[in-house]
C-alpha positions in Angstrom: -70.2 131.6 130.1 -74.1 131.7 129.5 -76.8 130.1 131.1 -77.6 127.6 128.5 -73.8 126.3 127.9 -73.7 126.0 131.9 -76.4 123.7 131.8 -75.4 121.7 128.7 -71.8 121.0 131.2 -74.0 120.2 134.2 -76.1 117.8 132.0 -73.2 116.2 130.2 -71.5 115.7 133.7 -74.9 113.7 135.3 -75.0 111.3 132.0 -71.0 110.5 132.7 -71.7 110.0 136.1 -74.9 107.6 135.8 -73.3 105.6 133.5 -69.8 105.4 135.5 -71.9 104.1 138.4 -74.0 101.5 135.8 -70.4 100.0 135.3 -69.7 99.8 138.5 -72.9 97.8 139.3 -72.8 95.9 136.6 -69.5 93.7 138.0 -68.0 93.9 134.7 -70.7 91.9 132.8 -70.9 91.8 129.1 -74.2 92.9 127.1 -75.2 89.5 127.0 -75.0 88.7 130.7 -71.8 87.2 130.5 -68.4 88.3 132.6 -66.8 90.8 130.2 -63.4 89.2 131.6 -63.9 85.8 131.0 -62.2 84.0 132.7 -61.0 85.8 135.5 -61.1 82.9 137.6 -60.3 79.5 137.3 -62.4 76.6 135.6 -63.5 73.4 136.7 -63.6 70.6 134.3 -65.8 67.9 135.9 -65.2 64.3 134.9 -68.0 61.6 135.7 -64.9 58.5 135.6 -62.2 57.6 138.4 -58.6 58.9 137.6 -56.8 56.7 135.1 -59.6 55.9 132.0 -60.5 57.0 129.0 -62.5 60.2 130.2 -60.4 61.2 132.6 -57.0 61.1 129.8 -59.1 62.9 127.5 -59.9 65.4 129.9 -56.4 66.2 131.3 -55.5 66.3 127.6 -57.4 68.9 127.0 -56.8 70.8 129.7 -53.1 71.2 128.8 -53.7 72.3 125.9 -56.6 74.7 126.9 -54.9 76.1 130.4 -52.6 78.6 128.1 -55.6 79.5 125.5 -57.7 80.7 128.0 -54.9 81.9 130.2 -56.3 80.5 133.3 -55.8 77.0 135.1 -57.9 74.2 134.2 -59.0 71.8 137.5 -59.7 68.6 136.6 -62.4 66.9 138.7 -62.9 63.4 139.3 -66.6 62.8 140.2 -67.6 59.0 139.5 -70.5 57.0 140.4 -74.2 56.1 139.3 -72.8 55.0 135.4 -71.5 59.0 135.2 -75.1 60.3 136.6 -73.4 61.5 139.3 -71.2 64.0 137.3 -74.1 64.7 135.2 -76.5 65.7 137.2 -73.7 67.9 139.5 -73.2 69.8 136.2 -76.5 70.2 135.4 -77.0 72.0 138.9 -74.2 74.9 138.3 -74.6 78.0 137.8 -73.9 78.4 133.9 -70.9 81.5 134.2 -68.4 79.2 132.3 -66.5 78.3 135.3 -68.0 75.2 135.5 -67.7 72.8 132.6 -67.3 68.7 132.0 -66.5 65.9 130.0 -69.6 64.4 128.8 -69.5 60.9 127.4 -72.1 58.9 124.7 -74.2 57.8 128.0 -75.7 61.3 128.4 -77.2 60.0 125.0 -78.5 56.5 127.3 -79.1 57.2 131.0 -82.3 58.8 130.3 -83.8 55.7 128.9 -82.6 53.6 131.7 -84.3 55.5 134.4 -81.7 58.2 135.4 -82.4 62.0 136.1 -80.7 63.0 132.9 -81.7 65.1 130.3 -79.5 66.6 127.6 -81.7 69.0 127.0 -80.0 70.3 130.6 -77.5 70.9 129.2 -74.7 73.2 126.2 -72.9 71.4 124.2 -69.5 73.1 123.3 -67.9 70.2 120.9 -66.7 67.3 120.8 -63.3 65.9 121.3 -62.6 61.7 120.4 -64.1 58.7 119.6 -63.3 55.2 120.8 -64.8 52.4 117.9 -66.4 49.4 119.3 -64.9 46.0 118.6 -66.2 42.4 118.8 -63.7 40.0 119.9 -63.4 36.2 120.6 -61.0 34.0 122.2 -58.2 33.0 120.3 -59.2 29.1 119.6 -62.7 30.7 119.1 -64.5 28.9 116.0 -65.7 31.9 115.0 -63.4 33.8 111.9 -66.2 36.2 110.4 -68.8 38.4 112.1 -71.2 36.7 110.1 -70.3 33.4 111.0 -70.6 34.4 114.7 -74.1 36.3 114.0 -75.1 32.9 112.2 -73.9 30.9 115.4 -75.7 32.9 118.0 -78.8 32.8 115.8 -78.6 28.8 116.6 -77.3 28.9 120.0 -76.9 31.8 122.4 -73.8 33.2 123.6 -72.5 35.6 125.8 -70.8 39.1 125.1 -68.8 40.8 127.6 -68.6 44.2 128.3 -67.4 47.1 130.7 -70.3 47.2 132.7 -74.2 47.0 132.7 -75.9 50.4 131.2 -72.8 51.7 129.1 -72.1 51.3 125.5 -70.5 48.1 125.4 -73.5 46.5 126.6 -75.5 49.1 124.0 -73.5 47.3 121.2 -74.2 43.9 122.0 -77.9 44.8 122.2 -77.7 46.9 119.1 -75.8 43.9 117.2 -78.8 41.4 118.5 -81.5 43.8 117.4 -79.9 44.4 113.9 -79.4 40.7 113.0 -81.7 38.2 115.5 -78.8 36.9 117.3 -79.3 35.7 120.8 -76.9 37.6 122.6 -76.6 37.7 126.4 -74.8 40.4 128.0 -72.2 40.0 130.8 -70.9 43.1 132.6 -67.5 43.2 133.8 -66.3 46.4 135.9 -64.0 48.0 133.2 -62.4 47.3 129.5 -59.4 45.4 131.1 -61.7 42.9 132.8 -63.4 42.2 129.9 -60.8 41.8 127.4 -59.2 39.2 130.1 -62.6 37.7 130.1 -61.9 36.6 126.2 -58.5 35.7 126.5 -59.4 34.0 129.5 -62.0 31.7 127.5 -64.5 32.9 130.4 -67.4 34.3 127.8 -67.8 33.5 124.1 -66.9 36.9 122.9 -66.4 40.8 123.9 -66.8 44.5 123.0 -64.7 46.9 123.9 -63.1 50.0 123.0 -60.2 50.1 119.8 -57.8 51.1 122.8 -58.7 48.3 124.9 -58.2 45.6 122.5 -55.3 46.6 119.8 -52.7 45.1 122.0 -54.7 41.8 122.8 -55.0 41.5 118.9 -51.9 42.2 118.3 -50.4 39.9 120.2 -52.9 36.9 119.4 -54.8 36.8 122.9 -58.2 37.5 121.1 -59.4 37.7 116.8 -61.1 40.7 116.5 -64.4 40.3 113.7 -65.4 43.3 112.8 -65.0 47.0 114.3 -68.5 48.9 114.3 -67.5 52.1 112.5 -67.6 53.4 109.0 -63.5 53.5 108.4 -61.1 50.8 109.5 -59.1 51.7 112.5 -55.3 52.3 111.9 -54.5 50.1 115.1 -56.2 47.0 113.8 -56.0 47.7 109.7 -56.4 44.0 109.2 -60.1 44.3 111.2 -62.9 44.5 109.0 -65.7 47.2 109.5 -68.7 46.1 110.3 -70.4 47.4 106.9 -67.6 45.4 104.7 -69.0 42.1 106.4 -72.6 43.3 105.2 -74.0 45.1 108.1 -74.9 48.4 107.6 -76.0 50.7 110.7 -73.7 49.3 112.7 -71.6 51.8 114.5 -71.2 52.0 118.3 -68.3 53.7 120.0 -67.4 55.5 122.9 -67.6 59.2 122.4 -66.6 62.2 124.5 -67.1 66.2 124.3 -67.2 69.1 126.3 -70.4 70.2 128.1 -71.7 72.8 130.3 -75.0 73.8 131.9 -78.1 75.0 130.1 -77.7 79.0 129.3 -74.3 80.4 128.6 -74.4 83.7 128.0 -73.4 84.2 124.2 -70.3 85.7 124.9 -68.9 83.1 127.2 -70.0 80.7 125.3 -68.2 81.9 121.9 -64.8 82.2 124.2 -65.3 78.4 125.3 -66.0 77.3 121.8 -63.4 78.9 120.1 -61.0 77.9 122.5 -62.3 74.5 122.6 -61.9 73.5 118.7 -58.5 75.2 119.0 -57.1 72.9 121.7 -59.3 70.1 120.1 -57.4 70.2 116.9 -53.6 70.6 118.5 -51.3 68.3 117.9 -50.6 67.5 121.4 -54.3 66.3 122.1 -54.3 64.7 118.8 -50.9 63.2 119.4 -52.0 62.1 123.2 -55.6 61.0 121.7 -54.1 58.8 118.8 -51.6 56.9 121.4 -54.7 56.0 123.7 -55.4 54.1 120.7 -58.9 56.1 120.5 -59.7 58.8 117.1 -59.4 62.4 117.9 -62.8 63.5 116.2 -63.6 67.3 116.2 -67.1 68.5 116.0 -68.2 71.9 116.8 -71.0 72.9 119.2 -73.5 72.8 116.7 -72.8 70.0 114.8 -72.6 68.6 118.3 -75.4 69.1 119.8 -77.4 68.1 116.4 -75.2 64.6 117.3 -76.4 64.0 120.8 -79.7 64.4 119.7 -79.4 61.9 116.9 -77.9 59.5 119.3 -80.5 59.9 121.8 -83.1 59.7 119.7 -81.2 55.8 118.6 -80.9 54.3 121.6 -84.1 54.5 122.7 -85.7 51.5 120.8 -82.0 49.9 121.4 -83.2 50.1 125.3 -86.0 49.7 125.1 -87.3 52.9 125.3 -88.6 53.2 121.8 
């Protein structure tokens, strides 16, 4: 062997070397920053509600249906308090690996205009998962029939609106509905959707908003009259409730949304894996099926689409605040 081919070996064998040991430093990390095995651990899914609601059903939905996509377990973490701040804001602190995501619900779009360290700019958005329609309701022997005849009513004489508790969207709605049409509408927080469906039937406030989940049965069984439902389709659990835009108020749409969100600065490739796997156990039949029954809409959007959402709604609520 010549000189020259013994060094071309000896060179060849440093460049194998240096990048063997790069590998090994690295810790298995993609290009982008991210873990080249994601996930190799499990993932927390943070939820800002107690055990037993909306969010947290959504959640552990999803999580079923995710746990075998991603091949890892799922923990499902109940962190309420501070009108979901709480959760927020512990999310918002994590490192952003993947291994710690949450449910986000439409307040991120509202507790910064109400004085609240949050900021969704904090935050990635990683799609969204269901949508719970507002709907105005009224005691049974209510002399109300029509959502105009009540918006006509209040504009004479004020009345009060119940709702799941001060800062959230229920109150939003009844704020939004007074803005939109000059009814005098006084908002009364309750702690929760049962409570203030009971607070209609019960003949204790003049009318309520609440989730489609919360009030189907109450309709159905003739506790409450439900006027109008503030979304653009009629809901299949109330198909005799009109939408708000058939009863000549455009604009009009409030509901209780929910998506997947994780701290500001995935890496790409991390990010892609959530995503994908996100829409897939989004759009399965068994979190549709589970969504449907809650008497909520399983609405897909993807990370995107959103985000671009969020913003949107942010950028509403302000004036609806006061913030604008």
């Amino acid at each position: 062997m010549n000189r020259r081919s013994t060094h071309l070996i000896t060179a060849g064998a440093a460049v194998a070397a240096t990048a063997l040991a790069l590998s090994a430093c690295s810790g298995g990390q993609s290009e982008g920053g991210g873990d080249a095995d994601y996930p190799s651990d499990d993932v927390t899914l943070i939820v800002q509600a107690a055990a037993g609601g909306g969010s947290d059903l959504t959640s552990r939905a999803l999580s079923n249906e995710l746990e075998p996509i991603l091949d890892t377990s799922i923990v499902v973490e109940n962190r309420p308090g501070a009108s979901g701040s709480t959760a927020m804001q512990y999310v918002a602190d994590q490192e952003p690996d993947g291994y710690t995501i949450g449910f986000v619900p439409v307040e991120i779009a509202m507790l910064g205009h109400q004085e609240f360290d949050v900021d969704p700019a904090d935050y990635d958005f990683l799609g969204q998962l269901m949508l719970a329609p507002g709907v105005l309701v009224v005691p049974a022997d209510s002399p109300y029939e029509t959502l105009d005849g009540f918006i006509e009513g209040a504009k004479s004489e004020p009345v009060s609106v119940a709702n799941s508790g001060a800062g959230g969207i229920w109150e939003a709605a009844a704020l939004g509905l007074a803005d939109a049409t000059g009814a005098q509408i006084t908002p009364v927080p309750f702690d929760g959707g049962a409570p203030t469906v009971a607070a209609a039937i019960g003949d204790q406030v003049d009318a309520a908003v609440a989730g489609s989940g919360e009030v189907s049965a109450a309709v159905a069984e003739g506790q409450v009259k439900a006027l109008a439902i503030f979304h653009s389709e009629r809901h299949p659990d109330l198909p005799d409730t009109p939408t708000a835009a058939e009863e000549g108020y455009d604009d009009l749409e409030f509901g209780g949304w929910g998506g997947i969100y994780a701290p500001a600065g995935l890496p790409d490739d991390v990010r892609s894996t959530l995503e994908s796997a996100i829409e897939e156990a989004a759009t399965s039949d068994g979190f549709v099926d589970t969504i449907t029954a809650s008497g909520a809409l399983a609405v897909y959007k993807s990370s995107d689409e959103f985000a671009d959402f969020v913003s949107a709604e942010y950028d509403r609520f302000g004036p609806i605040l006061g913030n604008g």
